[in-house]
C-alpha positions, 0 to 999 in steps of 0.5 A: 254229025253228032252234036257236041255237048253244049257249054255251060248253060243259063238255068232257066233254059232247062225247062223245068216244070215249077217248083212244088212246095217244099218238104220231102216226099215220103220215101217210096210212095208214088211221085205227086204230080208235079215232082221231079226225078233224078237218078244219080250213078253211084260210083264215080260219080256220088262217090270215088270208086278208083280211090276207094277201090285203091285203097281197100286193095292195099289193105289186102295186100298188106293183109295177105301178103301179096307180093307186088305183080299179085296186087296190081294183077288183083287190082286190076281184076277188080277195076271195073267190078267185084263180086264174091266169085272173084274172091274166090278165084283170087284166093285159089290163086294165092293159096290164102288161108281166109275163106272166100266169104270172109275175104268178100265181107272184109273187101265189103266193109273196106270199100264201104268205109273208104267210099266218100261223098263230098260233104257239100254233095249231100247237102245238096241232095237235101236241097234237092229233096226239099224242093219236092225231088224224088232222088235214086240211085242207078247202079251196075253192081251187086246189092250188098257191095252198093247199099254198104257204100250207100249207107256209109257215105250218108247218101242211103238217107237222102235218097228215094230209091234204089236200083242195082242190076244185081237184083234188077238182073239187068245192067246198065245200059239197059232201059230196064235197070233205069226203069226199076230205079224210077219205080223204086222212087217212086216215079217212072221214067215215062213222067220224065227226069234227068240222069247224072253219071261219068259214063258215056255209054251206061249211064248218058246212052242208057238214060237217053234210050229211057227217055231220061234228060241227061247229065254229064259228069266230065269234059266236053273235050273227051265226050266220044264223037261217035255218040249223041252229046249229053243234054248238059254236062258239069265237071263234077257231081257237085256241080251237077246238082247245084245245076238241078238246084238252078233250074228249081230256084 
C-alpha cells in the first residue's frame, strides 16, 4: 500500500544539517560544505501559468481576431507547453498575416509580463538564500520562454541556477534534468536537497528517482494512491518555503 502523505509536520522533525552563516552564496560557484539545495518547479508552482497563460491567450485572440471555437481550440493547444512550432501551425490554421517568429516573441513578451510571483514568495527565496541555500529552478520548457518569465517575475535574481529541458534535452521526470539543475547551482544532488513542485509525476517522482527529499505543493486528498507520497507537502509555494525557512531557523 502506499503511504499517504503525511500532515503538517513540526520543523525540526526535517532533519536538516545546521544552519551555516548568513550571506548568500556566490552565484554559480561550487556549494560549500554544509549548504543546502533546493530546487523549485517554476510554473504552477513559483509562478501561475494557467492565469498567465489565460490571459496572454486573449490577448491574442482579440489581436488576430479569432473567433471563439479558435481561441478555446488555441488555448487548449497550448495548456500543457508552447514552442515557436505551435506558432507556426496556428498561423497556417488561421491564415494570420503575422509571421510565426513574430507571433512566438509577442506570445513571449505576454507571458512574461503576465507571469506573477507573489511579493512575499520572493522575500522568502531571499531568506532562504541568506541563510546559505543554493536555490534552482527545475523546469519543462523551452529556455527563452522560461528565462523571460524568470526575469520578469524577479525570481532570475534571487536564484542560483537553471535547468530547463530545452537546453538540457531532457524533461522532467527525468533524473538528468534534475541533475543539471543541482550542477547549475552549483551543488549535486548526490549532497543531497529537496525539490518543490505541483506535479506528482515530474516534479515529486522525478526528485525522488534523484535522490531528492521532496515537496508537495496541494492537498493530501488528491495525491494518486498509485504513487510513493511526498516527504511533505504545503498548500502553496508560500507555504512551502516558510517550511525550508523552519527547518533552518
Amino acid at each position: 500500500m502506499p503511504r499517504r502523505p503525511v500532515a503538517e509536520p513540526s520543523p525540526p522533525g526535517l532533519g536538516f544539517p545546521s544552519r551555516p552563516a548568513a550571506g548568500r552564496p556566490g552565484r554559480g560557484g561550487r556549494a560549500a560544505r554544509g549548504q543546502r539545495l533546493a530546487l523549485f518547479d517554476l510554473d504552477d508552482t513559483l509562478v501561475d501559468r494557467r492565469a498567465a497563460l489565460a490571459a496572454t491567450l486573449m490577448r491574442f485572440a482579440d489581436r488576430h481576431h479569432l473567433t471563439a471555437e479558435q481561441h478555446g481550440a488555441v488555448l487548449a493547444r497550448l495548456g500543457e507547453r508552447a514552442a515557436i512550432s505551435d506558432f507556426q501551425a496556428i498561423r497556417t490554421l488561421y491564415g494570420l498575416a503575422a509571421p510565426a517568429e513574430e507571433l512566438w516573441t509577442a506570445y513571449l513578451a505576454d507571458m512574461a509580463a503576465l507571469s506573477v510571483c507573489p511579493a512575499e514568495v520572493l522575500d522568502g527565496l531571499d531568506e532562504l538564500s541568506s541563510r546559505g541555500w543554493r536555490l534552482g529552478i527545475a523546469t519543462n520548457g523551452p529556455a527563452d520562454i522560461q528565462h523571460a518569465k524568470l526575469e520578469a517575475t524577479g525570481i532570475g535574481r534571487r536564484i542560483h541556477g537553471v535547468g530547463a529541458s530545452g537546453p538540457v534535452g531532457f524533461r522532467k521526470p527525468d533524473p538528468r534534468l534534475f541533475a543539471a539543475a543541482a550542477v547549475s547551482c552549483g551543488a549535486t544532488v548526490e549532497d543531497g536537497g529537496w525539490m518543490v513542485g505541483n506535479d506528482p509525476v515530474k516534479d515529486i517522482h522525478g526528485g525522488r528517482l534523484s535522490g531528492l527529499h521532496t515537496l508537495w505543493i496541494g492537498a493530501p486528498s488528491r495525491w494518486p494512491a498509485h504513487l510513493q507520497a511526498p516527504d511533505q507537502y504545503r498548500s502553496t509555494a508560500l507555504l512551502a518555503v516558510r517550511l525550508l525557512l523552519d527547518g533552518t531557523s
